[in-house]
C-alpha positions in Angstrom: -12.8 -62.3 -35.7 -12.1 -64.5 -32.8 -14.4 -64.7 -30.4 -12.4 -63.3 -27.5 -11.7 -60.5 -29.3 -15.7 -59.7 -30.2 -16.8 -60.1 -26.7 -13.6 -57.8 -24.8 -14.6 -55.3 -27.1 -18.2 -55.1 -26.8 -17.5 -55.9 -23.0 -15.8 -52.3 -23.4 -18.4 -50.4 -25.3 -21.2 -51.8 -23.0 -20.5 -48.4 -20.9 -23.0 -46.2 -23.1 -25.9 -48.7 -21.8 -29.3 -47.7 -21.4 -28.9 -48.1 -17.9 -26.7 -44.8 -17.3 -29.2 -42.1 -18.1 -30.1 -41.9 -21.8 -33.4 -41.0 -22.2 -36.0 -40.0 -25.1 -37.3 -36.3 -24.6 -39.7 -34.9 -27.1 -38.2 -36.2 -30.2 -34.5 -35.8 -29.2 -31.7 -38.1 -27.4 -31.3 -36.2 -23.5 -28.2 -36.4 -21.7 -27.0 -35.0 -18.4 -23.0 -34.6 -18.2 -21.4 -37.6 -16.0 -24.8 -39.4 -16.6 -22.5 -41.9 -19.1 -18.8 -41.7 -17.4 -19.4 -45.2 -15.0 -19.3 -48.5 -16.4 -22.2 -50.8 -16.6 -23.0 -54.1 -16.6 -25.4 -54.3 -19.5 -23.2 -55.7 -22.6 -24.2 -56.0 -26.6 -25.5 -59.5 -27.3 -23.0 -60.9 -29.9 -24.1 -61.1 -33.7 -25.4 -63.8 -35.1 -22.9 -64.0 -37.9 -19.4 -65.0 -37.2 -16.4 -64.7 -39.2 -15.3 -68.0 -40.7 -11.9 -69.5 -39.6 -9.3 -69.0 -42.5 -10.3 -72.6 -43.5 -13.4 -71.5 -44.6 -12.6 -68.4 -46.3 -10.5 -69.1 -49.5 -12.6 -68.4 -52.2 -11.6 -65.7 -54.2 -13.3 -61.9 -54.8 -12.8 -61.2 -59.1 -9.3 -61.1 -59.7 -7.8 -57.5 -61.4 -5.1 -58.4 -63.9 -2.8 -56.3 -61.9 -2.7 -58.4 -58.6 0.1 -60.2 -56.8 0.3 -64.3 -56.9 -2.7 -64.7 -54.5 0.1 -66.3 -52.1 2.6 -64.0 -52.3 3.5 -61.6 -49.4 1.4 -57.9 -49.7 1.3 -54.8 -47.5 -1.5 -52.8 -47.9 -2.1 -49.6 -46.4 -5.5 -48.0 -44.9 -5.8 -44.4 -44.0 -9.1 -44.8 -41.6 -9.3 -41.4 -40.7 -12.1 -41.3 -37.4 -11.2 -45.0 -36.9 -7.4 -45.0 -36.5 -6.5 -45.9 -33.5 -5.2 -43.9 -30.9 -1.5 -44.0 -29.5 -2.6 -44.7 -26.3 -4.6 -48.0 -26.2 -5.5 -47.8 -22.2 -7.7 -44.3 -20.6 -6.0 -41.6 -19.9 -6.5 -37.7 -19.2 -5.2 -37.0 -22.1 -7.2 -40.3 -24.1 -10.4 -40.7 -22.0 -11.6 -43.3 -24.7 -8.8 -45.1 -26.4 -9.3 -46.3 -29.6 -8.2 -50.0 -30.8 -10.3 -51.4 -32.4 -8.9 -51.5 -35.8 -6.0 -52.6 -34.6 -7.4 -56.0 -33.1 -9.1 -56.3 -36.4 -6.2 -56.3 -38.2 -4.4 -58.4 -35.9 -7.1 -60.4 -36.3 -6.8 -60.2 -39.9 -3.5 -61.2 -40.5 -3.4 -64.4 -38.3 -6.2 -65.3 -40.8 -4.4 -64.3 -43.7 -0.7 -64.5 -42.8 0.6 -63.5 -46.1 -1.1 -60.0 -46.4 0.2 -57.4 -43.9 -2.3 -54.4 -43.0 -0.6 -50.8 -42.2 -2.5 -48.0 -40.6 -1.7 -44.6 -42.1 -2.3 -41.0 -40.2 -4.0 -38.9 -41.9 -4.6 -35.3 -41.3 -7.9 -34.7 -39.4 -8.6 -31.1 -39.2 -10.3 -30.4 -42.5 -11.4 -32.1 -46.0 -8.9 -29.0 -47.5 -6.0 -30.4 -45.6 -6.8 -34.4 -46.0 -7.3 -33.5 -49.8 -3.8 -31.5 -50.3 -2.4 -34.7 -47.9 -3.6 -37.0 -50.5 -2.8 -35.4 -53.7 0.9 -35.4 -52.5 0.9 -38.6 -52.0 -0.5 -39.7 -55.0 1.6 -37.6 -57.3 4.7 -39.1 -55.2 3.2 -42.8 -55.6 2.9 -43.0 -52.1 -1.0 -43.1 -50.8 -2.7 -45.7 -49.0 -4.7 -48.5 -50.9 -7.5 -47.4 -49.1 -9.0 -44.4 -47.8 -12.2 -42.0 -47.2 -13.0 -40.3 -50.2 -13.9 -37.1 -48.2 -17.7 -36.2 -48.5 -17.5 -35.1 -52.1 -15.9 -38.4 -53.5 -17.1 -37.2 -57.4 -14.2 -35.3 -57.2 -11.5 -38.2 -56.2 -13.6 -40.3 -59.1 -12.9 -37.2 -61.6 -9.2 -37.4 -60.6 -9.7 -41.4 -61.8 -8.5 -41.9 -57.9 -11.1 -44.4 -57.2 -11.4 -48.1 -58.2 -14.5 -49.2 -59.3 -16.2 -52.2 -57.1 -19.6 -53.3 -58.9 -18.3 -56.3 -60.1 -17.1 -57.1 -56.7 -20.2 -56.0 -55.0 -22.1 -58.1 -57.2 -20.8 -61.2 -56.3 -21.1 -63.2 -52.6 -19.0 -61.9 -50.1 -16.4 -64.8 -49.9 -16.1 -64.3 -45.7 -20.0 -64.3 -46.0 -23.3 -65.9 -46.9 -22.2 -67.6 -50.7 -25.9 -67.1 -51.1 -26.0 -63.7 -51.5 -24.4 -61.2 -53.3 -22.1 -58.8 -51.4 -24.1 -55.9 -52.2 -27.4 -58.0 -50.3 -25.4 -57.9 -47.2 -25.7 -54.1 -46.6 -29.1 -53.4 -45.0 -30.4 -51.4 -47.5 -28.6 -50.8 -50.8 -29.5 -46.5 -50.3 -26.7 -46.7 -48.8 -24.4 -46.9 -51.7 -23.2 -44.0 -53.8 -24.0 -44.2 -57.2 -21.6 -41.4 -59.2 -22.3 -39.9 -62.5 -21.1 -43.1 -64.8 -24.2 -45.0 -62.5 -21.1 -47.3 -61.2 -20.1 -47.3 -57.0 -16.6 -46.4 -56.1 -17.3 -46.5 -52.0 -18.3 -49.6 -49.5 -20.3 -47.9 -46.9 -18.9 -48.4 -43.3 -21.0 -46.4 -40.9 -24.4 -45.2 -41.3 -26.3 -42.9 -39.3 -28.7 -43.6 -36.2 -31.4 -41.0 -37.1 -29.5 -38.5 -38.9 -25.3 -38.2 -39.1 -25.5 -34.4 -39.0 -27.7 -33.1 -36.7 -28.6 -30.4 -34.1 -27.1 -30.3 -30.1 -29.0 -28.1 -27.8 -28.8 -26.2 -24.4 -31.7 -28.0 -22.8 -31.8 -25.4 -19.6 -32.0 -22.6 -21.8 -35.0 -24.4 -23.7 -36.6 -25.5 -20.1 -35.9 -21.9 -19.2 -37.7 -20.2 -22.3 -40.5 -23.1 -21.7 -39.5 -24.0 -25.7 -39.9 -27.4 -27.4 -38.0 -29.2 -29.8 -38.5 -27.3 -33.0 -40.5 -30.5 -35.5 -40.3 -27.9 -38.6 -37.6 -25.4 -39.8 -40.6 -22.6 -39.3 -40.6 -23.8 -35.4 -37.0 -23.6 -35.8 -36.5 -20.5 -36.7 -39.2 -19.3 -34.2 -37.6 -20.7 -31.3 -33.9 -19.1 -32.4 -35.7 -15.6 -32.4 -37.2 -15.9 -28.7 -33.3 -17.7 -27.9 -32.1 -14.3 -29.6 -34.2 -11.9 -27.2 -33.5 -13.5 -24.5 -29.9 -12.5 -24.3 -28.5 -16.0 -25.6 -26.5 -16.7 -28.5 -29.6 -18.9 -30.6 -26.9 -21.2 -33.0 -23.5 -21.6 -34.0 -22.7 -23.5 -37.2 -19.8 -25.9 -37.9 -17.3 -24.1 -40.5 -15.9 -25.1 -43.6 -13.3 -23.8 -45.1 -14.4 -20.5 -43.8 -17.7 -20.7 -44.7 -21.3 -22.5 -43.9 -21.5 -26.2 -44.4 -24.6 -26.4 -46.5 -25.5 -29.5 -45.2 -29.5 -29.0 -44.5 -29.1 -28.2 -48.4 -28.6 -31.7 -49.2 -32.2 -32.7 -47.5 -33.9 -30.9 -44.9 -34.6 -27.4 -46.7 -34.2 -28.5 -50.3 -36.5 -31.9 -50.5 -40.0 -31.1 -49.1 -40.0 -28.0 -51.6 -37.8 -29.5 -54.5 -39.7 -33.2 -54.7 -42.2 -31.9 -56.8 -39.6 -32.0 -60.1 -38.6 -35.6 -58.8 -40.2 -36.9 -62.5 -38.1 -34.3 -64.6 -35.2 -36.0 -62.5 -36.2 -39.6 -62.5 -36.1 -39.4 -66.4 -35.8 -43.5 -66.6 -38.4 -44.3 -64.5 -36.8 -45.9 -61.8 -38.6 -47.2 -59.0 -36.2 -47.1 -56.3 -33.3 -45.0 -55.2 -30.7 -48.0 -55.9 -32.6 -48.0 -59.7 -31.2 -44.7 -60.6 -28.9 -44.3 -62.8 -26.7 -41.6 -61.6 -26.5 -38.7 -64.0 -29.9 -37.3 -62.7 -28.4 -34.0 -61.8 -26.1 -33.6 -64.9 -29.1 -34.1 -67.1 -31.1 -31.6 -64.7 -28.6 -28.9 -64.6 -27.4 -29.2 -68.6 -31.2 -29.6 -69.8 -32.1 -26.4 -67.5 -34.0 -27.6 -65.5 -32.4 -27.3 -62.3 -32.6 -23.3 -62.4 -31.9 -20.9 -60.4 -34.3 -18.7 -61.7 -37.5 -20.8 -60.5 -39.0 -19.8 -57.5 -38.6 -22.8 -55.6 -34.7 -23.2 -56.3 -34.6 -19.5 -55.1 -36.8 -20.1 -51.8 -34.5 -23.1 -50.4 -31.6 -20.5 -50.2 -33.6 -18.1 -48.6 -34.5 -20.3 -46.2 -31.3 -21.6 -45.7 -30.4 -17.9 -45.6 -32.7 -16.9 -42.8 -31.1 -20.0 -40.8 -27.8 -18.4 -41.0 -28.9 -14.6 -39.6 -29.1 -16.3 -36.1 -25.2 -16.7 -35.7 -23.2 -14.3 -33.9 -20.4 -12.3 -36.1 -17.0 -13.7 -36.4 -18.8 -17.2 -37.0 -16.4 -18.2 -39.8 -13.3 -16.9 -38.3 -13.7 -17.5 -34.4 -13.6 -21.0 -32.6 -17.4 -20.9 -31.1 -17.3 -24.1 -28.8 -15.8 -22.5 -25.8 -19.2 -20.2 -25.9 -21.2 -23.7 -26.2 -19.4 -25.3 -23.4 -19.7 -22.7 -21.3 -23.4 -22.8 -21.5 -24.1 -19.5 -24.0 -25.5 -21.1 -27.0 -28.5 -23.1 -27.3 -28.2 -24.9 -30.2 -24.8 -26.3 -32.2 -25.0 -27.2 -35.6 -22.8 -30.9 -35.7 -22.1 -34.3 -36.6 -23.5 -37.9 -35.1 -19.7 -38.2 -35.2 -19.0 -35.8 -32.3 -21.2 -37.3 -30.2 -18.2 -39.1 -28.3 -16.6 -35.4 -27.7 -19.3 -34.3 -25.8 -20.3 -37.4 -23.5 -16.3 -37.0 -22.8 -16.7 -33.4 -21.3 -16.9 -33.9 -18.0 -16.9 -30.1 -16.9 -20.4 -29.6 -18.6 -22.6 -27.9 -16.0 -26.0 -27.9 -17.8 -28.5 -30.6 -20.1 -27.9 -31.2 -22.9 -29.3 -33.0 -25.8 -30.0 -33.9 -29.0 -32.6 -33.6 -31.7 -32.9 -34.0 -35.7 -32.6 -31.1 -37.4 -36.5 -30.3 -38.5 -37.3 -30.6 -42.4 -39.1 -27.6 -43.9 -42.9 -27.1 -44.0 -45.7 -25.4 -45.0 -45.5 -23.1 -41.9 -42.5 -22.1 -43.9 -43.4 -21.7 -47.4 -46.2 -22.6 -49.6 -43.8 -24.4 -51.7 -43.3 -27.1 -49.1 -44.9 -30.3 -49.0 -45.6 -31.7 -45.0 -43.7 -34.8 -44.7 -45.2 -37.8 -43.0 -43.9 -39.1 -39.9 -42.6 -42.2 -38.5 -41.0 -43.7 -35.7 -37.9 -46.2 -36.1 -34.4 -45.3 -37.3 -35.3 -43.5 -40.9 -34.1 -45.5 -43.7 -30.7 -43.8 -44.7 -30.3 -42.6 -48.5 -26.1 -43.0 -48.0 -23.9 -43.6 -45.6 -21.8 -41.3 -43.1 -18.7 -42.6 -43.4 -17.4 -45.0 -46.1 -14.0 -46.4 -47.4 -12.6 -46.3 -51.2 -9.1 -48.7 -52.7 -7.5 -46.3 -54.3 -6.8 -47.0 -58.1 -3.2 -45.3 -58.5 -2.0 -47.4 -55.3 -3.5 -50.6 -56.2 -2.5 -50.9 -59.8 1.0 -49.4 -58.7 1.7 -52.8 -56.2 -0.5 -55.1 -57.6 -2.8 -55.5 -53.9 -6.5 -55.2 -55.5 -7.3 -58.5 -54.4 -5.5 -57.7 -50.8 -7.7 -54.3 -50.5 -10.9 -55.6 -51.5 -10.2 -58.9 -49.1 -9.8 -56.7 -46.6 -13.4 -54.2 -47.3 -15.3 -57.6 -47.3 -13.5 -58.7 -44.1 -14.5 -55.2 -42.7 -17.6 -55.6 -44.1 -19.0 -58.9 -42.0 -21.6 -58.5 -39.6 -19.2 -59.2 -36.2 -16.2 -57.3 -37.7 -18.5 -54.2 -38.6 -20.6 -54.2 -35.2 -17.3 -54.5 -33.3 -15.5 -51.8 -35.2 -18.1 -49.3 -35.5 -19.9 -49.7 -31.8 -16.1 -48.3 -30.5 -17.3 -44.7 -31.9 -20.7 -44.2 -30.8 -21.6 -41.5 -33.7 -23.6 -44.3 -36.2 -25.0 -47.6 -36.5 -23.3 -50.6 -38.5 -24.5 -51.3 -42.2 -24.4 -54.8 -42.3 -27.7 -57.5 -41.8 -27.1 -59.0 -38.5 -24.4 -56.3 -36.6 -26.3 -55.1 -33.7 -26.2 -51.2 -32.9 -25.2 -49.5 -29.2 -27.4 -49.1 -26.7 -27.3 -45.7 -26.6 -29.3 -45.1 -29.6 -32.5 -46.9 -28.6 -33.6 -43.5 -27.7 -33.3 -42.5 -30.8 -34.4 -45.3 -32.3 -37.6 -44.5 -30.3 -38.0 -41.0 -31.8 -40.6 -40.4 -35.0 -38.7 -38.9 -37.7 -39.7 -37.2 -41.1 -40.4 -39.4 -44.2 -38.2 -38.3 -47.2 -39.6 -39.6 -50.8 -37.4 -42.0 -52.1 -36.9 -40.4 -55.0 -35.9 -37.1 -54.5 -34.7 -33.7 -55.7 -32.0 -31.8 -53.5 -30.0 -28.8 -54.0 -27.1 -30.8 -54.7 -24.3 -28.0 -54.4 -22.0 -31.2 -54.1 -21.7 -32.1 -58.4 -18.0 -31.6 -57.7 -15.5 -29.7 -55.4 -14.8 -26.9 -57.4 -19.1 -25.8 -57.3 -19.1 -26.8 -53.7 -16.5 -24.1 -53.0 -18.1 -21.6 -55.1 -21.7 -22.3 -53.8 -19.7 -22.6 -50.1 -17.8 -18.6 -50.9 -20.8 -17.1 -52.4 -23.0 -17.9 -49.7 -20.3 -16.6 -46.9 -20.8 -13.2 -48.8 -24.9 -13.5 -49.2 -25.0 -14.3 -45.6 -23.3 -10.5 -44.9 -25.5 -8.8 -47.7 -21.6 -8.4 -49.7 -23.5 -9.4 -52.8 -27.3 -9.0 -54.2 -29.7 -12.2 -54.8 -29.3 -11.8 -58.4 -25.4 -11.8 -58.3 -25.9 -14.5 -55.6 -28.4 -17.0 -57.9 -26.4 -15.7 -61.0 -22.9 -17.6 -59.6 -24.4 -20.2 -58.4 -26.2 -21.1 -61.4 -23.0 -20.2 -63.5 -20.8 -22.8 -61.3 -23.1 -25.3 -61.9 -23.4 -25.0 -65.2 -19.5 -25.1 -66.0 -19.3 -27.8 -63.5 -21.5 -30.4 -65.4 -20.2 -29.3 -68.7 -16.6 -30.1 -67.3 -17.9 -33.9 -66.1 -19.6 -34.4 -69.3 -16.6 -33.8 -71.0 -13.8 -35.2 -68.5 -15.7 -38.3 -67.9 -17.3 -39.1 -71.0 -20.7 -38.9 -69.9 -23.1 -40.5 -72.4 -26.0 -38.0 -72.9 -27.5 -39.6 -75.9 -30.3 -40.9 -73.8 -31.3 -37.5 -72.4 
């Protein structure tokens, strides 16, 4: 990216300094409303890596027997979802923070490499339901973007054979890079790949979190006025929500999918202190890291029976999870709740790193607010839990928070593999990825060398929980079709509409059928199980 372009736009971004009120407050990142609306004159020091001038930059990523002439003329397509840019590039009422950019790297792009033309696509934002019935039009009409977010439950695009595999790319240098190292080196730590259930990755991580990418936001005058501290457990948690609950206040509101809860402390903060202790059933080829594993770990668990729903422990992570959803008010899944939050009724809002732009934007706020990690389980909790260590620093992220994927159907279609992937590694340099992630402040870059906001140095300063590397979670995500289920069923256990034993009975029967159907649709090798 050209140099001008780099320094405008962190020139731009150098607004959520340090300097305008962000400070550290037990544990959680504390901001007063206004405190971030001036400009400042702090800016980002630039990157140490650079992108090469075209010049330097012609070596070649593995060709796919389906690409264009390397010279000839391509148009790829990119549905960026949070990173497409808005229609108005200057602040406005309506667009306090423009968004552009992507398209300054593209412009960018294309001056480099004048015969491949870059098209942004707008995709529907509102929900995964609606981006997903968006994209499987457009695939069954031969008309969906080269590259796209796989949605948080990417299995299921991989199932659909929607997603072209990149190991042999990511196993080589980055051509726009370091030739000394292979692309996959360049990431800062390779957790943050997905590994699906063949072992191969089918996503280049773009964002990843600073601290955690969901996370809790909370009413700090109502804490200050209850004389309550950041909750560091889910016991404290729940104890704090209860004295919230007398005191007239509305303790949480969740973010809704679909109509029904999110699941996501499932994935680690309720499931892993309790669930770690089967981590050698899971780890079943000895593996010594997270990257090392092999992928199938949780079809082997769930066919071989021994991720059950009739252990105690499997059963105690829902009923913790359960107990966290008696503090919402009623009409949770049906009414919009963030009015009640703005308004200053709700101490604590269950929500994404990702939203953290929405809220430094509202500008009618009238009390504190802040932010804090959403606490792990203990033994305060349940004697099933293990007490995680602590540590300070941003955690070392197992995934990313948002990622991009070529789409196979598209690129085989026009014969632009070698144009999508081109453009992932060019998105995937150190400048390119500080300067196109640092316009969003909701996560860090992932690439060695791209320097993160400000903004999160508070949290950066924070001590977080240490999750085993190796780890069991109650991974309701095996596909979309048992997310759903596990996503309904609970909507109904939340409301008492069905007992535990119906409850654990579905779940464990949606599991069940949903590994059976990957083993067979994907041809799953189990002979080493």
């Amino acid at each position: 990216m050209s140099k001008d372009i780099h320094e405008k736009g962190l020139g731009k971004l150098s607004r959520f300094s340090r300097k305008k009120g962000v400070h550290l407050v037990m544990g959680a990142l504390l901001l007063t409303t206004g405190a971030l609306s001036g400009c400042s004159s702090a800016s980002n020091s630039e990157a140490s890596n650079t992108t090469p001038p075209a010049s330097q930059t012609s070596s070649e990523s593995p060709s796919a027997s389906n690409s264009a002439d390397p010279g000839s003329a391509v148009t790829i397509r990119i549905a960026p979802q949070v990173f497409t840019p808005t229609d108005e590039k200057t602040a406005t009422e309506n667009t306090p923070t423009p968004r552009i950019a992507l398209d300054k790297i593209i412009e960018d792009f294309q001056n480099q490499n004048p015969n491949i033309t870059v098209e942004i696509v707008k995709a529907p934002t509102s929900s995964q339901e609606e981006y997903l019935t968006w994209m499987t039009t457009r695939i069954a009409a031969g008309d969906a973007p080269d590259i796209a977010w796989p949605t948080n439950t990417s299995s299921g695009w991989f199932e659909k054979g929607w997603l072209l595999p990149l190991d042999s790319y990511l196993e080589q240098p980055n051509p726009l890079g370091d030739q000394s190292v292979k692309w996959q080196d360049t990431f800062t730590n390779p957790e943050l790949f997905y590994k699906l259930s063949d072992g191969n990755r089918y996503s280049i991580p773009i964002v990843q979190a600073a601290g955690s990418a969901v996370t809790f936001y909370y009413n700090i005058d109502i804490f200050d006025e209850l004389n309550l501290k950041v909750p560091q457990t889910w016991g404290e948690l729940l104890t704090a929500l209860a004295t919230i609950k007398e005191a007239g206040y509305i303790p949480a509101i969740p973010t809704v999918e679909n109509k029904g809860p999110t699941l996501w402390e499932l994935g680690q903060q309720v499931s892993i202190p309790i669930l770690t202790k089967f981590a050698d059933e899971f780890n079943y080829s000895g593996a010594k890291t997270s990257s090392e594993l092999k992928g199938d770990e949780y079809l082997r668990m769930v066919s071989k029976g021994l991720f059950s729903m009739e252990k105690p422990e499997f059963q105690e992570v829902w009923k913790l999870y359960k107990q966290w959803t008696q503090m919402w008010p009623q009409g949770w899944a049906t009414q919009d709740m963030k009015p009640q939050w703005r308004e200053g009724k709700v101490a604590i809002r269950e929500g994404g790193m990702w939203e953290l732009q929405e809220e430094l934007s509202d500008t009618k706020r009238t009390f504190k607010w802040g932010v804090f990690p959403i606490p792990p389980v203990a033994s305060d909790s349940t004697p099933f839990a293990i007490d995680l260590p602590r540590e300070k620093g941003f955690p070392k992220n197992i995934g990313s928070t948002f990622e991009l994927a070529i789409i196979k159907p598209t690129v085989e279609a026009h014969g632009t593999t070698d144009a999508a992937i081109k453009f992932m590694q060019y998105l995937t340099t150190a400048t390119v990825n500080e300067f196109m992630v640092n316009e969003i402040p909701f996560g860090r870059p992932v690439i060695k060398g791209a320097e993160s906001l400000p903004l999160f140095d508070a949290i950066k300063e924070a001590e977080y929980p240490i999750y085993p590397e190796i780890n069991v979670n109650m991974n309701v995500w095996i596909n979309s079709e048992v997310r759903d289920i596990a996503g309904r069923s609970m909507a109904a256990w939340i409301t008492d509409d069905i007992t535990d034993e119906s409850f654990f009975s579905t779940i464990q029967k949606a599991m069940d059928n949903g590994v059976k159907e990957m083993i067979k649709t994907q041809n799953i090798d189990t002979s080493q199980w």
